[in-house]
ROFIGU-589312 format. One record per residue: residue in three letters; x, z, y of N, C-alpha, C, CB in turn. Coordinates in steps of 0.1 Angstrom, whole numbers, plus 5000, padded with zeros to 4 digits. Atoms other than C-alpha are relative to their C-alpha. Last residue first. Glycine has a CB too. Layout:
N
{lumlo "ALA" {X Z Y} {X Z Y} {X Z Y} {X Z Y}}
...
//
This chain:
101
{lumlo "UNK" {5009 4989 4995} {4878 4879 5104} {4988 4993 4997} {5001 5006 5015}}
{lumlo "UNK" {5008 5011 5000} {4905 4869 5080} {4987 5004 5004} {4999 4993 4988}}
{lumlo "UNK" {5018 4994 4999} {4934 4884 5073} {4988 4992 5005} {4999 5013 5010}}
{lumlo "UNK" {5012 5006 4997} {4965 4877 5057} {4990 5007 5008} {4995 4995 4989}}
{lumlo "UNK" {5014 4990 4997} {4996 4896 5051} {4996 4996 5008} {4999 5013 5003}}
{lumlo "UNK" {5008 5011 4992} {5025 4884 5031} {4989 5011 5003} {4995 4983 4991}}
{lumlo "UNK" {4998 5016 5004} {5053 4900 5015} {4996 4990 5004} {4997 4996 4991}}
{lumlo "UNK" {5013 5010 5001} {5045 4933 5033} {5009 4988 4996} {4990 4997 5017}}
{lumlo "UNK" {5003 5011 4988} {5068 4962 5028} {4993 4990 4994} {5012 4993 5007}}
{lumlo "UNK" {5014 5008 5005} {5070 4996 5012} {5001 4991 5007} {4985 5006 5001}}
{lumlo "UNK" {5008 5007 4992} {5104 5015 5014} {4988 4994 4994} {5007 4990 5004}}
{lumlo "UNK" {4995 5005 4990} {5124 5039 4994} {4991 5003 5016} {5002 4987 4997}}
{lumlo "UNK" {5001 5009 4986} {5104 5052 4972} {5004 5002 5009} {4991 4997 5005}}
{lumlo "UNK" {4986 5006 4996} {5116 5079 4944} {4998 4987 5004} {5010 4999 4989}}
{lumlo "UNK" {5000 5014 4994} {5089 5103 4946} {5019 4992 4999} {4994 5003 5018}}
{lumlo "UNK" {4988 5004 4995} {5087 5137 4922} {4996 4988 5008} {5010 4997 4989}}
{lumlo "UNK" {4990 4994 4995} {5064 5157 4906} {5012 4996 5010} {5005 5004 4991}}
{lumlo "UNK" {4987 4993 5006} {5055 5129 4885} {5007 5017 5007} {5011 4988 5003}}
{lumlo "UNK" {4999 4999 5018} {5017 5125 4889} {5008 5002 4994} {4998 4992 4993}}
{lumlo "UNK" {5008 4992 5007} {5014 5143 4925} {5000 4997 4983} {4987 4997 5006}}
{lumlo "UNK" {5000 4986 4997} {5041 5134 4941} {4995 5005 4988} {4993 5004 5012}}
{lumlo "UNK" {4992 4999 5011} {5037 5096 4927} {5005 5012 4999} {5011 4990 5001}}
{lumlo "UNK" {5000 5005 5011} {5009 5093 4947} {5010 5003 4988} {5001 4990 5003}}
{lumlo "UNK" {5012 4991 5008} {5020 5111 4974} {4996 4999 4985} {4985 4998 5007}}
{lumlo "UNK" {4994 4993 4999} {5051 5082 4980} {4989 5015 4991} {5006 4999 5014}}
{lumlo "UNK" {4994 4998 5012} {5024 5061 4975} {5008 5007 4991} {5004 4994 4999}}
{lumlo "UNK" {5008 5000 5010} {5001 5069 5002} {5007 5007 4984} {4995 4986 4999}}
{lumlo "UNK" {4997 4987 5005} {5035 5077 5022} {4988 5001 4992} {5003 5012 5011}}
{lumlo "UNK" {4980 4998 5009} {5047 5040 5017} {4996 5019 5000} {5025 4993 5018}}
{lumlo "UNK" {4999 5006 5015} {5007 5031 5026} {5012 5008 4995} {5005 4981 4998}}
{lumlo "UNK" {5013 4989 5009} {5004 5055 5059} {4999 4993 4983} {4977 4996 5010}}
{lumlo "UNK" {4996 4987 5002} {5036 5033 5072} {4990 5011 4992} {5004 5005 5013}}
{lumlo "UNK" {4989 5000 5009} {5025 4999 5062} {5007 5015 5000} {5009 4988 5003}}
{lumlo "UNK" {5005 5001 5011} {4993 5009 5080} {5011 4997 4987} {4992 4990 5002}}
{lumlo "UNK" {5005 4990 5005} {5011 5020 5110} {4994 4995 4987} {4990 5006 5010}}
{lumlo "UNK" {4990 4994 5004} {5033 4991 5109} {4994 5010 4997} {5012 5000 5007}}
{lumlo "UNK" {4993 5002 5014} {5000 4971 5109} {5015 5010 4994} {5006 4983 5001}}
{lumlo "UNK" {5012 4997 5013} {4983 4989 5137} {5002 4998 4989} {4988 4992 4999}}
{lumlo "UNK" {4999 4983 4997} {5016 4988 5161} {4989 5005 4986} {4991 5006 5021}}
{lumlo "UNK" {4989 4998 5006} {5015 4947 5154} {5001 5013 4996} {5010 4996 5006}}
{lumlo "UNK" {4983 4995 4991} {4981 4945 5166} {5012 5001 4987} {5000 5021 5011}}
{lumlo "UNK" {4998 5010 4992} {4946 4931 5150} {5015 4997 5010} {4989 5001 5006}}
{lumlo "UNK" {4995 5015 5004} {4943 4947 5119} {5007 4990 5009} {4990 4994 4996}}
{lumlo "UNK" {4990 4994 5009} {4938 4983 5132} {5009 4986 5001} {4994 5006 4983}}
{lumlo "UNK" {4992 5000 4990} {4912 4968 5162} {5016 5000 4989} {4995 5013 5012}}
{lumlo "UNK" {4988 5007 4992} {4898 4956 5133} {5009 4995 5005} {5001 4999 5002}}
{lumlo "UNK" {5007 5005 4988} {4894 4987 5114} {5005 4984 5004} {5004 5011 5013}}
{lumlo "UNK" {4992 5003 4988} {4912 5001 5083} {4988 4997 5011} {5012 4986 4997}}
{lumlo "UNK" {5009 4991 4989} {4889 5022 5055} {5007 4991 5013} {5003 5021 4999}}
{lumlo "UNK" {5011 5000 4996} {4893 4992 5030} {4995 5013 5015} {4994 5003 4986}}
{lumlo "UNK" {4999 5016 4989} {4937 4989 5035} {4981 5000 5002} {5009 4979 4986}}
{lumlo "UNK" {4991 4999 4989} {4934 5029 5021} {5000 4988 5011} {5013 5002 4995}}
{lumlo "UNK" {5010 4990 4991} {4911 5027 4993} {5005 4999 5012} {5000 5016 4998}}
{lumlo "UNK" {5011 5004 4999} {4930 4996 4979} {4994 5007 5011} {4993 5000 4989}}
{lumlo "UNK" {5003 5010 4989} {4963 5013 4985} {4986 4994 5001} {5009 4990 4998}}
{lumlo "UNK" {4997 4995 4985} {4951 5042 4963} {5006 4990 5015} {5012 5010 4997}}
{lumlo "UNK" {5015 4991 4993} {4936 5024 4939} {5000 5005 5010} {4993 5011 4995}}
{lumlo "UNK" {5008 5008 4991} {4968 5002 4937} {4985 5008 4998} {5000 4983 4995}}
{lumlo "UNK" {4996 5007 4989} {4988 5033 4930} {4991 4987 5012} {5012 4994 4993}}
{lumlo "UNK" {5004 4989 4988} {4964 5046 4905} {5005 4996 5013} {5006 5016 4997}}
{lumlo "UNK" {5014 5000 5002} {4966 5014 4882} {4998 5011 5009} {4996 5003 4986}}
{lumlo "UNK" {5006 5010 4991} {5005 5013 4885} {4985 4998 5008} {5001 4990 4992}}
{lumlo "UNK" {5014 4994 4994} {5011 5048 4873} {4998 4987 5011} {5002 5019 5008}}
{lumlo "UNK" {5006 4987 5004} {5035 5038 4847} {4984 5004 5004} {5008 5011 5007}}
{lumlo "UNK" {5004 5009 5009} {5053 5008 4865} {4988 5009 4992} {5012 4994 4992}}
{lumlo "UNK" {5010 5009 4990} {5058 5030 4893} {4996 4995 4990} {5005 4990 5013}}
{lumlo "UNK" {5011 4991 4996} {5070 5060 4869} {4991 4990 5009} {5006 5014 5009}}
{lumlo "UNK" {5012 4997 5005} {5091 5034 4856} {4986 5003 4999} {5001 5004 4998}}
{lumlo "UNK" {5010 5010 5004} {5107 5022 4884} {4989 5001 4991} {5006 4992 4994}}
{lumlo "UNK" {5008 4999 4995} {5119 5059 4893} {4990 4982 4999} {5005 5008 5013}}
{lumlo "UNK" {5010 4988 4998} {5133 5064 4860} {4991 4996 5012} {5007 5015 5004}}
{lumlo "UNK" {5012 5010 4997} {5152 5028 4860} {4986 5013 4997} {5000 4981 4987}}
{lumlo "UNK" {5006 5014 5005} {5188 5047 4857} {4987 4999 5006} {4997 4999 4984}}
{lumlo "UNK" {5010 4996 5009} {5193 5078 4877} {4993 4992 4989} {4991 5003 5007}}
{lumlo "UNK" {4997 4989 5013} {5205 5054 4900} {4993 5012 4996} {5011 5005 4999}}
{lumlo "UNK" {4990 5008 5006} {5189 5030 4930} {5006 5019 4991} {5013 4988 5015}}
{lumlo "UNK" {4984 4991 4997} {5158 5044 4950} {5007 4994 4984} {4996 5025 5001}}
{lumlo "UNK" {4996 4988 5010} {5128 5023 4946} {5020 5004 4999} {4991 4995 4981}}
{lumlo "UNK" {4986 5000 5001} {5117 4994 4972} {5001 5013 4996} {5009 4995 5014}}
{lumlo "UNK" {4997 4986 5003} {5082 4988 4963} {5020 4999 4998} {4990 5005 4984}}
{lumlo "UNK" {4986 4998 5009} {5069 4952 4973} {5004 5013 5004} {5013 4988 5003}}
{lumlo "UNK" {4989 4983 4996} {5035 4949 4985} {5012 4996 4989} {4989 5021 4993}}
{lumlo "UNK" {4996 4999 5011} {5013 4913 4985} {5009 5013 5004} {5007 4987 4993}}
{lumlo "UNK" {4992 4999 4998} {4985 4909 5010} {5005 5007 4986} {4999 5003 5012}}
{lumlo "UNK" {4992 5003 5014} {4950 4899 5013} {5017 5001 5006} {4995 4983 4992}}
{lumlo "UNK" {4984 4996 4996} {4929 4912 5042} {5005 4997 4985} {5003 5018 5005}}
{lumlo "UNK" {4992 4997 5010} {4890 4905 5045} {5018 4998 4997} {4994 4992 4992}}
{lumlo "UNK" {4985 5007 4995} {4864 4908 5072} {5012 5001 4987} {5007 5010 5015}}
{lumlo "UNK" {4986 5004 5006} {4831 4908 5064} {5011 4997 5003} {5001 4994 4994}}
{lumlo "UNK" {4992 5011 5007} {4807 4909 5095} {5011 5005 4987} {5009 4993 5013}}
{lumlo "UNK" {5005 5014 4991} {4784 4943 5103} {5008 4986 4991} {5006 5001 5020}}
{lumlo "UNK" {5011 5001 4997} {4794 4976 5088} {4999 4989 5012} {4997 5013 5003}}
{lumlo "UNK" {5008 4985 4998} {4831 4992 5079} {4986 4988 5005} {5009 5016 5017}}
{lumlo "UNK" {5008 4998 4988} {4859 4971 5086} {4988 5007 5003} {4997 4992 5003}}
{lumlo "UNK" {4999 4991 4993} {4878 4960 5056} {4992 5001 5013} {5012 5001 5002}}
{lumlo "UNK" {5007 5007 4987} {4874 4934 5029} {4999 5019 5003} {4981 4987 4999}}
{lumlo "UNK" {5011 4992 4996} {4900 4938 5005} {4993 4996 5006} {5002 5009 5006}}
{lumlo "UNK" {5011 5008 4992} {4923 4914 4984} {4990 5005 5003} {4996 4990 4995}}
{lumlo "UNK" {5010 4990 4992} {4958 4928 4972} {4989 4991 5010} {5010 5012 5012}}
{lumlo "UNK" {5002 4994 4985} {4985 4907 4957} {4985 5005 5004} {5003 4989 5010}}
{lumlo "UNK" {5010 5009 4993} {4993 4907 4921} {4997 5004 5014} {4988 4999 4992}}
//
């Protein structure tokens, strides 16, 4: 399901919805799918936390978003460090991504 924060820290609501797709490394059979599928529930906690601490200014540039899609793919990457030992993500990218000041 897609992702629906409000980000910015103190004064107006601002809110960001957006869908992630997990590009996972190919053989080894469907191991590193699993482990996503697995530890689904921590993953999106950890993006959640992550798209809430952003900024405006963050939101408002192109440079801000790739950074944010980049600090996500190694969120997850960690993420999956830490519960398997191991990562087998690719990529992380945006499906869509809203925001709304």
């Amino acid at each position: 399901p897609a992702f629906v924060v409000n980000y910015g820290g103190a004064g107006r609501l601002r809110y960001l919805k957006t869908a992630i797709t997990l590009r996972v490394k190919t053989g080894g059979g469907s191991k590193g799918m699993m482990h996503v599928r697995h530890h689904l529930p921590y993953i999106r906690h950890t993006l959640v936390m992550l798209m809430s601490q952003q900024t405006d200014e963050d939101m408002s540039s192109m440079e801000g978003r790739e950074l944010l899609r980049q600090s996500a793919l190694e969120a997850v990457r960690q993420a999956l460090r830490e519960q398997e030992g191991e990562e087998n993500i690719i990529d992380l990218l945006f499906d869509s991504f809203i925001i709304q000041r």
